[in-house]
C-alpha positions in Angstrom: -33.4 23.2 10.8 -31.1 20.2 11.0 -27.3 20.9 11.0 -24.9 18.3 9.6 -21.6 17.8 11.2 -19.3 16.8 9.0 -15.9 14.7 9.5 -12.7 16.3 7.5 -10.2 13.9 8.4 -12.4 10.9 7.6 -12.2 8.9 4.9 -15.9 8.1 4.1 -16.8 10.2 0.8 -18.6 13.3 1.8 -21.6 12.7 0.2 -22.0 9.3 2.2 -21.1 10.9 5.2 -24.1 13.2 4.2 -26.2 10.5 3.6 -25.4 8.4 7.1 -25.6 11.5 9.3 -29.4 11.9 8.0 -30.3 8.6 8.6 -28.8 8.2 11.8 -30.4 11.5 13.0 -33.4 9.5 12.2 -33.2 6.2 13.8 -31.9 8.2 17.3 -35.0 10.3 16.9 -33.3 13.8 16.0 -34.5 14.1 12.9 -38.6 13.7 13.6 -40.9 13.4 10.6 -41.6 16.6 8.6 -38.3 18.3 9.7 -36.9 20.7 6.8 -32.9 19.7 5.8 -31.1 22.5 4.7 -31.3 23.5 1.5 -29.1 22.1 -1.0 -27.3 25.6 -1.2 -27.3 26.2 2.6 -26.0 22.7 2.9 -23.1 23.5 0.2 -21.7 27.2 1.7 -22.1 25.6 5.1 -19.5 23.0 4.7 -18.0 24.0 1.9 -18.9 21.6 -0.6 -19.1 21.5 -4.4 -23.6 21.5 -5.2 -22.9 18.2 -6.9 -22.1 16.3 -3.6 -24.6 17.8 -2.0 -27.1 16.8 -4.6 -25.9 13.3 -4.5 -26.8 12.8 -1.1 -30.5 14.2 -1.3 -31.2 12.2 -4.4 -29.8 9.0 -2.6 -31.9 9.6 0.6 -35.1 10.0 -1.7 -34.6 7.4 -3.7 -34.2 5.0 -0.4 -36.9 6.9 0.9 -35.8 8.6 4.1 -36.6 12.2 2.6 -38.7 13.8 -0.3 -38.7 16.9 -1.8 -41.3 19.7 -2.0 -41.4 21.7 -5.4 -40.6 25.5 -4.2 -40.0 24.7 -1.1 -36.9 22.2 0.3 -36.2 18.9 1.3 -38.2 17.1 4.3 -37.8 13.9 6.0 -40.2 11.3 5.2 -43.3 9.4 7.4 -41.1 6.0 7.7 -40.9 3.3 9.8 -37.2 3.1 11.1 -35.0 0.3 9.1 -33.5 -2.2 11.2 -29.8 -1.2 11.8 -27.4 -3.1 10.4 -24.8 -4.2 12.7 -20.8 -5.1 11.4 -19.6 -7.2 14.7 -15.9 -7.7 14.6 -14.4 -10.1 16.6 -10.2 -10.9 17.5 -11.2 -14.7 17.7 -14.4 -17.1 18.3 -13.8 -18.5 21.5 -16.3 -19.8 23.5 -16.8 -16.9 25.9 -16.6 -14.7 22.9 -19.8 -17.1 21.7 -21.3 -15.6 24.9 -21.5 -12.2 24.2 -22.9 -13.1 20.5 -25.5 -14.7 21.1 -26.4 -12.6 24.1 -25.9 -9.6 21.5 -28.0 -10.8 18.6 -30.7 -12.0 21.5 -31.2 -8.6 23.2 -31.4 -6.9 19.8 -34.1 -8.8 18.5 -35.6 -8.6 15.4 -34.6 -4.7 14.8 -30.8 -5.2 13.8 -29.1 -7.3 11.5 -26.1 -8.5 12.6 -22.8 -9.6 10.3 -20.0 -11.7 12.1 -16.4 -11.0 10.4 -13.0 -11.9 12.6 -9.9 -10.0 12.1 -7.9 -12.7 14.1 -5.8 -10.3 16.0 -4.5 -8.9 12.5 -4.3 -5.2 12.3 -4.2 -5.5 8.6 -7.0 -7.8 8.3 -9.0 -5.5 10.6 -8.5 -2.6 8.2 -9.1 -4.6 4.8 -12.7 -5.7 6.6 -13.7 -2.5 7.6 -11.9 -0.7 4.3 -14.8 -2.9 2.6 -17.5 -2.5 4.4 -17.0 0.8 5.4 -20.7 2.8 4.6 -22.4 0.1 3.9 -23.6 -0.6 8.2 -25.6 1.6 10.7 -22.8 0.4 13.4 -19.4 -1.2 13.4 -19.1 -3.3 16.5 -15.2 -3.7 17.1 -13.3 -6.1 19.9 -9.8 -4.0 19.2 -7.5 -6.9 20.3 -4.5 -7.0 18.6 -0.8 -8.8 18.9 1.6 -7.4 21.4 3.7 -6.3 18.8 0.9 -4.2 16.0 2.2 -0.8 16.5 -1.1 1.3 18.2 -1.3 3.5 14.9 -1.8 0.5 13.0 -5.6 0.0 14.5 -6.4 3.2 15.9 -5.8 4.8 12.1 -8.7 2.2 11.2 -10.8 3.3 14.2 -10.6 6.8 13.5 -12.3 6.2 10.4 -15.2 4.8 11.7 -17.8 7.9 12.3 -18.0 7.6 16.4 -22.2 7.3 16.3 -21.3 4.2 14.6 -18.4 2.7 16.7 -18.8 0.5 19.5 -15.7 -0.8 21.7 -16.3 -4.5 22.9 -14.5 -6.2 25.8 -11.6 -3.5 25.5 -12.0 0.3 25.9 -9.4 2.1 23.8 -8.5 5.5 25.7 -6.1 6.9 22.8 -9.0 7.2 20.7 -10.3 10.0 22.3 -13.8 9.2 20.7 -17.1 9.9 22.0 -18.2 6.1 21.3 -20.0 3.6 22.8 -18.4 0.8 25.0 -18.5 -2.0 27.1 -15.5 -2.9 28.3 -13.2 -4.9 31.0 -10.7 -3.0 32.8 -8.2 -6.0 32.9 -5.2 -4.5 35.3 -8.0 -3.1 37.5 -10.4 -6.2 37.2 -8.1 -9.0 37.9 -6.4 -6.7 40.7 -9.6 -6.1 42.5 -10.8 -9.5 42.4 -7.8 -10.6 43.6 -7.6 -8.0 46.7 -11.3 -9.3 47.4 -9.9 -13.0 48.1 -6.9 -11.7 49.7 -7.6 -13.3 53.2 -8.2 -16.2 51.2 -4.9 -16.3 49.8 -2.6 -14.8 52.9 -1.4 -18.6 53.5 0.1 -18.6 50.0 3.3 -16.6 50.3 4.1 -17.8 46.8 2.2 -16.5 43.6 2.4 -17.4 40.3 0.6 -16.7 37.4 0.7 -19.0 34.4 0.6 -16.8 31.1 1.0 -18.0 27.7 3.3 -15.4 25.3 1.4 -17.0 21.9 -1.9 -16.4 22.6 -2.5 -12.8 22.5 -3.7 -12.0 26.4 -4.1 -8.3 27.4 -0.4 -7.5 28.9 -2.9 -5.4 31.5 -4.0 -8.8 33.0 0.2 -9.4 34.3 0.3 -6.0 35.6 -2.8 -6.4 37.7 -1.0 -9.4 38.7 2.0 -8.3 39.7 0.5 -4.7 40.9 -1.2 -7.0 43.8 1.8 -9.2 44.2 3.9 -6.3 45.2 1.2 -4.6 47.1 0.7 -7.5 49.1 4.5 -8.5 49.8 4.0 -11.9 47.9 7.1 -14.1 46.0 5.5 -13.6 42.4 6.4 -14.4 39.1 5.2 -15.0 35.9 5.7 -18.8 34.0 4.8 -19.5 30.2 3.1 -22.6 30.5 2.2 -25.1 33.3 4.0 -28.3 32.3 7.1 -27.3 33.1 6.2 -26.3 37.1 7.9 -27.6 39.8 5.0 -27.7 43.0 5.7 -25.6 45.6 4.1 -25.5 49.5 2.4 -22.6 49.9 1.7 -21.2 46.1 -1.3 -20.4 44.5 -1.3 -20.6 40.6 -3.6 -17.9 38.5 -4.1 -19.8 35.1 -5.4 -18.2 31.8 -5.8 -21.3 29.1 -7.6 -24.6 29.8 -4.3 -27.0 28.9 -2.2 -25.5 32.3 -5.5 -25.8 34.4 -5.4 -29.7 33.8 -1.6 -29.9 34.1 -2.1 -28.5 38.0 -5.0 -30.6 38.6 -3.0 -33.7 37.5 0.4 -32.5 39.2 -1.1 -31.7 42.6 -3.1 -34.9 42.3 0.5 -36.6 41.9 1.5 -35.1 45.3 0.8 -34.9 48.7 -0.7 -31.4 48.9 -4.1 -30.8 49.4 -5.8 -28.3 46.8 -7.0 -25.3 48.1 -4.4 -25.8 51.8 -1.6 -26.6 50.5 -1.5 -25.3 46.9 -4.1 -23.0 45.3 -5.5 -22.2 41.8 -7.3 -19.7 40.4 -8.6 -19.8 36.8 -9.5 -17.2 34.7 -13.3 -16.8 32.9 -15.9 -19.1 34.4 -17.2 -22.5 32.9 -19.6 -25.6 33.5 -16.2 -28.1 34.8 -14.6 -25.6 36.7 -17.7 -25.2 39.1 -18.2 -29.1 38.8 -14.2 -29.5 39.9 -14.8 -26.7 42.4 -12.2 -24.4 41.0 -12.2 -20.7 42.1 -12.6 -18.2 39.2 -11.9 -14.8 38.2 -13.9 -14.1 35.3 -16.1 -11.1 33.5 -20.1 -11.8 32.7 -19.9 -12.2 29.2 -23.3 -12.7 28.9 -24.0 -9.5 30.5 -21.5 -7.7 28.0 -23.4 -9.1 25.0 -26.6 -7.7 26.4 -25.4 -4.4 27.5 -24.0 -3.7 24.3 -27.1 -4.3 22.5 -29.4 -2.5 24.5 -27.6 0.8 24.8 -27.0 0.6 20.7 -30.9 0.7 20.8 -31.0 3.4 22.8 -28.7 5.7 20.9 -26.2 6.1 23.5 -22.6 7.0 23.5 -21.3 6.4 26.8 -18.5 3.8 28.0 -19.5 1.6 30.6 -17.3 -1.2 32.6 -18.1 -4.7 32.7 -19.2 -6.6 35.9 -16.1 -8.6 37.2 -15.9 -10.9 39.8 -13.8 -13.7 42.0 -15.8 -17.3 42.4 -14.6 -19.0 45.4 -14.2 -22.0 46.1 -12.4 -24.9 47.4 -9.6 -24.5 45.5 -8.0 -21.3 47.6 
């Protein structure tokens, strides 16, 4: 006998929440064909539910064919092949790494999942009004939770908690206040820049100077400046943190972590105006990996986006509810 569980605190209306419990048990194999659902009375003392609601549910499921109903003798889960799931992907911005893990996404699924792009464009509110209308209507809500530095936590994680966690899957950022049993695939920004930094740390012991070039308008993970400055102090470096490259005075002996494109040419052109030799002299680092930077020969930190989008995909497929961390890596090259 199958045993719903049911969600109090969400805000999905019982009866749906009926509904997409059954069919998930389905697709994830729990519910194999022929299995008796509990009666519509069992189903209504069990959780305490009104008959009606119950009823509801059933009739939906019949009439979309995932169960029928046995004169006399209950309700039974239908011979069927499984529907393609229906995937909501929510993304903070279309970038061109964020292109990555789409089409690496949509390509590992396949032709089993549909797959509907919405950006919330680090809007908290825009985030709930997208899932608010949507809500029900997917097999799986696919999130990116990035946010502005100043959207309260409650703001999104309200929105979260009202996603049923079968159907939730964390991209690119793992929320931990959650506390949900969800999928995801996630960097661990403090911890990934931090390590790949360590790794090229004999690389970059004749650079007593550090500085990382970081952007306050465009919404980076404040966990990549703490990894930063977790292995400045560590390793007894001058660091400090500048808002944009243009402004930078060329030091001997610093090397320069860079996050956007625009400061990575400003150093290029600035070193090039000097006497220092790139990668003796002064260093750079840039973040996430591209065609020109390996053509320039500019050392990279950067995640496998590719990898993400295929990861992601693949244990959706397989029904699984683990969190998993992203591959991340330091590309060297002549520019430390």
């Amino acid at each position: 006998m199958y045993h719903l569980q049911l969600d109090p605190l969400d805000q999905m209306p019982k009866y749906k929440q009926i509904v997409q419990s059954v069919i998930e048990g389905i697709e994830r194999g729990a519910l194999k064909t022929g299995v008796q659902l509990p009666s519509i009375s069992e189903m209504s003392e069990e959780h305490y539910l009104a008959r009606d609601t119950v009823e509801k549910a059933y009739r939906e499921l019949r009439e979309r064919g995932f169960i029928n109903s046995v004169q006399g003798k209950g309700y039974y889960v239908l011979s069927r092949e499984p529907d393609k799931l229906k995937i909501l992907l929510v993304f903070n911005k279309l970038s061109s790494y964020k292109k990555e893990i789409y089409y690496a996404f949509l390509e590992a699924l396949g032709s089993r999942a549909t797959v509907h792009l919405e950006i919330h464009h680090y809007s908290a509110e825009l985030f709930r009004q997208i899932i608010a209308a949507n809500l029900g209507k997917y097999s799986h809500y696919v999130v990116m939770p990035h946010f502005t530095y100043t959207t309260p936590p409650d703001d999104y994680l309200l929105v979260l908690r009202s996603i049923p966690p079968a159907q939730l899957v964390l991209l690119d950022k793992n929320v931990p206040e959650l506390h949900h049993p969800c999928l995801a695939v996630y960097q661990d920004f403090a911890r990934d820049i931090g390590g790949a930094l360590n790794s090229a740390a004999p690389d970059l012991v004749k650079y007593p100077r550090m500085r990382m070039i970081l952007p306050s308008d465009e919404n980076f993970p404040p966990e990549i400046e703490q990894g930063f400055r977790h292995f400045g102090t560590y390793n007894d470096k001058d660091f400090a943190v500048r808002e944009n490259a243009r402004e930078e005075v060329l030091e001997f002996g610093t090397c320069y972590v860079v996050l956007r494109e625009t400061d990575l040419v400003e150093l290029v052109k600035k070193v090039r105006q000097t006497p220092y030799l790139l990668g003796r002299e002064i260093g750079i680092i840039s973040f996430n990996e591209t065609p020109l930077k390996d053509l320039l020969g500019i050392t990279v930190i950067t995640t496998d986006f590719q990898h993400m989008g295929r990861t992601a995909a693949l244990m959706l497929l397989e029904g699984k509810q683990e969190k998993v961390r992203n591959p991340f890596s330091i590309i060297r090259r002549g520019s430390i």
